[in-house]
Each structure stands twice: as C-alpha cells, then as structure tokens.
C-alpha positions in Angstrom: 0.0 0.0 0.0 1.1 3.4 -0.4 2.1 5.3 2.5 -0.3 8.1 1.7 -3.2 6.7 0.7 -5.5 9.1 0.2 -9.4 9.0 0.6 -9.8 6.4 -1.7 -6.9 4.0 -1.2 -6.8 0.8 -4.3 -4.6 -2.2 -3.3 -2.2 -2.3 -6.2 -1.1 -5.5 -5.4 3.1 -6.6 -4.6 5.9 -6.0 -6.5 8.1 -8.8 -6.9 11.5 -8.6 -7.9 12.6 -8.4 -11.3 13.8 -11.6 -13.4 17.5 -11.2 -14.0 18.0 -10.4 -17.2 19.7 -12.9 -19.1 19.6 -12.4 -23.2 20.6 -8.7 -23.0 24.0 -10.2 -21.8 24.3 -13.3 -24.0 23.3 -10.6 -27.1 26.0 -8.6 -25.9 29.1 -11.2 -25.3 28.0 -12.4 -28.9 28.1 -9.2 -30.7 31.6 -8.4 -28.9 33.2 -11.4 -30.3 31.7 -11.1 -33.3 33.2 -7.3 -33.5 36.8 -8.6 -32.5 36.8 -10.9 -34.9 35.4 -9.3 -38.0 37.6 -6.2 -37.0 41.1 -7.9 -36.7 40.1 -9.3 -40.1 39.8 -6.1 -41.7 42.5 -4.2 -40.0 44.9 -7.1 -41.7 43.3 -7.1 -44.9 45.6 -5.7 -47.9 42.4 -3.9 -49.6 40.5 -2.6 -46.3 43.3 -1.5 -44.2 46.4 -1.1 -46.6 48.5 0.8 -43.8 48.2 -1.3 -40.7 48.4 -4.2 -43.1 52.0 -3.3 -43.9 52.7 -1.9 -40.2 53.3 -6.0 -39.6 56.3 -5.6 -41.5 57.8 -3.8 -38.7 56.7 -5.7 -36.2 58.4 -8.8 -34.3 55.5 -11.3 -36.9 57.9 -10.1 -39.4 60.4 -12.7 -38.9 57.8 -15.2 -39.7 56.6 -14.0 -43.3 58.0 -15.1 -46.4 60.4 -12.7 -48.6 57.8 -11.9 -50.9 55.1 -11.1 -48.2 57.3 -8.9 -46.6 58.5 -7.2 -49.8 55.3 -6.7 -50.5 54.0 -5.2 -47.0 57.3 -2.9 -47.0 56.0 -1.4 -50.6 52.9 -0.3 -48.9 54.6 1.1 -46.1 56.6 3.5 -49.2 53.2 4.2 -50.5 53.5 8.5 -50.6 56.8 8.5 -50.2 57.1 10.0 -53.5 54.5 12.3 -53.2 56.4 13.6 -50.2 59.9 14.0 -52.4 57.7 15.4 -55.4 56.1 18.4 -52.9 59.8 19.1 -51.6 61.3 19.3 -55.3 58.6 22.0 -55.7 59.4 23.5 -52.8 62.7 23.8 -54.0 62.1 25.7 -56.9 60.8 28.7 -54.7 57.7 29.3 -57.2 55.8 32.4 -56.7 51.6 31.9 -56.0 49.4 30.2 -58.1 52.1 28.7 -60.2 51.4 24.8 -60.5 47.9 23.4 -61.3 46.6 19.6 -60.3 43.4 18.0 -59.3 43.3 16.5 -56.4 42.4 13.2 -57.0 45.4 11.4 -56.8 48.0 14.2 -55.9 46.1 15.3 -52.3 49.4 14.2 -51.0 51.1 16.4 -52.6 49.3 19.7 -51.5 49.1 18.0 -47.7 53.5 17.5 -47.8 53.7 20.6 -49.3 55.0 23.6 -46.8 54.2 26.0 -49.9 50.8 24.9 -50.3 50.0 28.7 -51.8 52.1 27.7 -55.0 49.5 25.2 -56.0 46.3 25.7 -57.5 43.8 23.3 -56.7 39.8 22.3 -57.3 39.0 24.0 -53.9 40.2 27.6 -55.3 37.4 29.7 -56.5 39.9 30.6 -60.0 40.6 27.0 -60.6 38.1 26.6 -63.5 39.3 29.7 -65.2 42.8 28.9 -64.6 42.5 25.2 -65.8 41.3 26.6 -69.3 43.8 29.3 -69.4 47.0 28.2 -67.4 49.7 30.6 -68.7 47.1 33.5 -68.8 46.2 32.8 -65.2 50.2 32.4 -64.0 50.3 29.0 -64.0 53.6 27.8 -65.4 53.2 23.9 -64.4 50.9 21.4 -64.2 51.0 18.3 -62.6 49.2 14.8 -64.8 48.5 11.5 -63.9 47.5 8.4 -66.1 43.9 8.8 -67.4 43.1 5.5 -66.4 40.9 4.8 -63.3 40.3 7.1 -61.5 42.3 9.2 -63.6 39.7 9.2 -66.2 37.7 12.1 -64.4 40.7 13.7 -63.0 40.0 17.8 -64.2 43.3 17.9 -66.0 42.5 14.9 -68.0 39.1 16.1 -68.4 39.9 19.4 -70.1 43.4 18.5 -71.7 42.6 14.6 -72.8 46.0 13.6 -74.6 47.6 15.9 -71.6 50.0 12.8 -70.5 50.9 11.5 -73.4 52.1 15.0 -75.1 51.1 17.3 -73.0 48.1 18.5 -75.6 49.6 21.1 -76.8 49.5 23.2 -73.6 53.0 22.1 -71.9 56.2 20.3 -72.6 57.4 17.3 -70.3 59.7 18.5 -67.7 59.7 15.6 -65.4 58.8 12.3 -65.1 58.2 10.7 -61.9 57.5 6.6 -61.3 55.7 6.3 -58.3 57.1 3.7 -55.4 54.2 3.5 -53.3 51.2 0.8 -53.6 48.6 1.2 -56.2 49.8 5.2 -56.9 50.1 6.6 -60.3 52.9 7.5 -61.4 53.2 11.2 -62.5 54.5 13.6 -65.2 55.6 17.6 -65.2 54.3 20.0 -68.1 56.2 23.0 -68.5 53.3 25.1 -69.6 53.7 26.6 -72.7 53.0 30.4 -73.4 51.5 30.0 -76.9 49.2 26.6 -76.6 50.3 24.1 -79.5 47.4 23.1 -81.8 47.5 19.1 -82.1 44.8 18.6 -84.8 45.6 16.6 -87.6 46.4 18.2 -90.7 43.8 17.8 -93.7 44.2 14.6 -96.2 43.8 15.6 -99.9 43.0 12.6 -102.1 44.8 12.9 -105.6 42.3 13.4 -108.3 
C-alpha cells in the first residue's frame, strides 16, 4: 500500500522482484566477439586497411613471413613516399603563388606534404576553372598529370586536356617524369606550360584526283 493513501486508497497489489535479465548479456558477449573478430580481419586485410596491413612488416610477426610477403608489405609502407619527395622538389624551386595546377584526385598528398601549399592551384580555389582553361594567362607555369586511367579518367586535368599525358596536348612540354614507389599510386609527369598553346589537330588529307 502506499504510504499516503489518500481518501480512496486501491490495493495495487506486490511487487516482486525483477527476473535477472539474461539475453541482454548473451546478445552482448555475442556481438563483442563477433566485432573482435570481424575487426582484426579487416585491419589485416591488404584492400580494407592497406597501412596497418604493412605496419606488420615492422613488427616482431615479421620474422615469420615469407620474402615476398614482406617485400610486399614494405612497398605499402613506401606508398606516398614519393609524393612527399615530389612536394619538396617543388618547394625547391621557390615558385611564386598560383604557379602549379593539379586535381586532387590522386596528388592530395602532394598539396598536404607541401610547406608551400599557396604555390598550388587546386579544385577547392574559387579561380581553378578559369585557370585550368587558361594556365599561362592565369600564371600558371606547371601542371602536374597523372594516367587517365581509373580514377584518372575524371581527374580535371584529363578532363579538359585529354591527350595531356601522353604529349602534354599542346598546352606544356614534359619536364619531369616521376614513377611512383608506393602501392597502387600513379605514377606522374611535369608540363612546363607553354606560353602559346600548341594546336594538335591533324592536318587535312587531300585525295589525288
């Protein structure tokens, strides 16, 4: 009974107490094993977790793998390692703003190595459109390609300037080619860009009469 009844006082009848819960717990031991295992699955998988993947290789385990596994786990490990060299040789060349134009795509490490990061002009920049179709006009005297393969195929750069890696479509002139070390990275190549774009249509064919 309550202990103010009031004018009108209902027996309510007894509380007992509650059944222990018991599936909440058995649920939640399940799941947890469940998570530890499907977890330390994916954080050694080559494809979902790339960089802890490769981290083994510096690890005691590593003793235990077979040249070729390890080979392979150490390449990961050099994955943007040539991105990093690339942004210091640009660096380097103490460019003034605005002066070297890539997508991000594939070349984000690039911009994020960089400690000149105003010398590149990137997707994010309100000018980058107007730049992209105008490059010398708009003081950009580099720009940075990648395969048009992939990913690659809707980079910008290979968007707007199609045959841009093979001969820099008429726009630059190779300055520097860069094979990429890392794991599944393209590989890259510099324009010079030229003041005067290049025309690359093909001439007209005149059949004899």
């Amino acid at each position: 009974m309550a202990r103010r009844p009031g004018r009108s006082p209902r027996h309510r009848g007894v509380v007992t107490d509650l059944a222990q819960p018991v599936l909440t717990p058995v649920i939640a031991v399940v799941l947890l094993a469940v998570g530890t295992v499907s977890t330390t699955a994916v954080m050694t998988s080559r494809e979902w977790a790339p960089q802890e993947y490769a981290l083994v290789a510096e690890t005691p385990m590593a003793s235990r793998m077979g040249a070729a596994d390890l080979e392979d786990r150490r390449a990961v490990l050099r994955t943007w390692s040539t991105e990093r060299r690339l942004a210091q040789f640009l660096d380097d060349r103490d460019l003034p703003a605005g002066s070297v134009l890539l997508d991000t795509t594939f070349r984000f490490p690039v911009v994020l190595f960089s400690d000149r990061p105003e010398t590149l002009v990137v997707p994010s920049d309100p000018d980058f459109v107007t730049t992209l179709s105008s490059p010398w006009k708009n003081g950009v005297r580099y720009i940075l390609a990648v395969p048009p393969t992939g990913r690659g195929a809707r980079d910008a750069v290979n968007m707007r300037y199609p045959t841009i890696w093979d001969n820099g479509a008429g726009v630059g002139t190779l300055d520097l080619a860069v094979p990429n070390d890392g794991v599944g990275q393209p590989d890259f190549r510099l324009y010079r860009v030229r003041a005067e774009p290049v025309s690359w249509e093909r001439p007209t064919t005149v059949s004899r009469p």
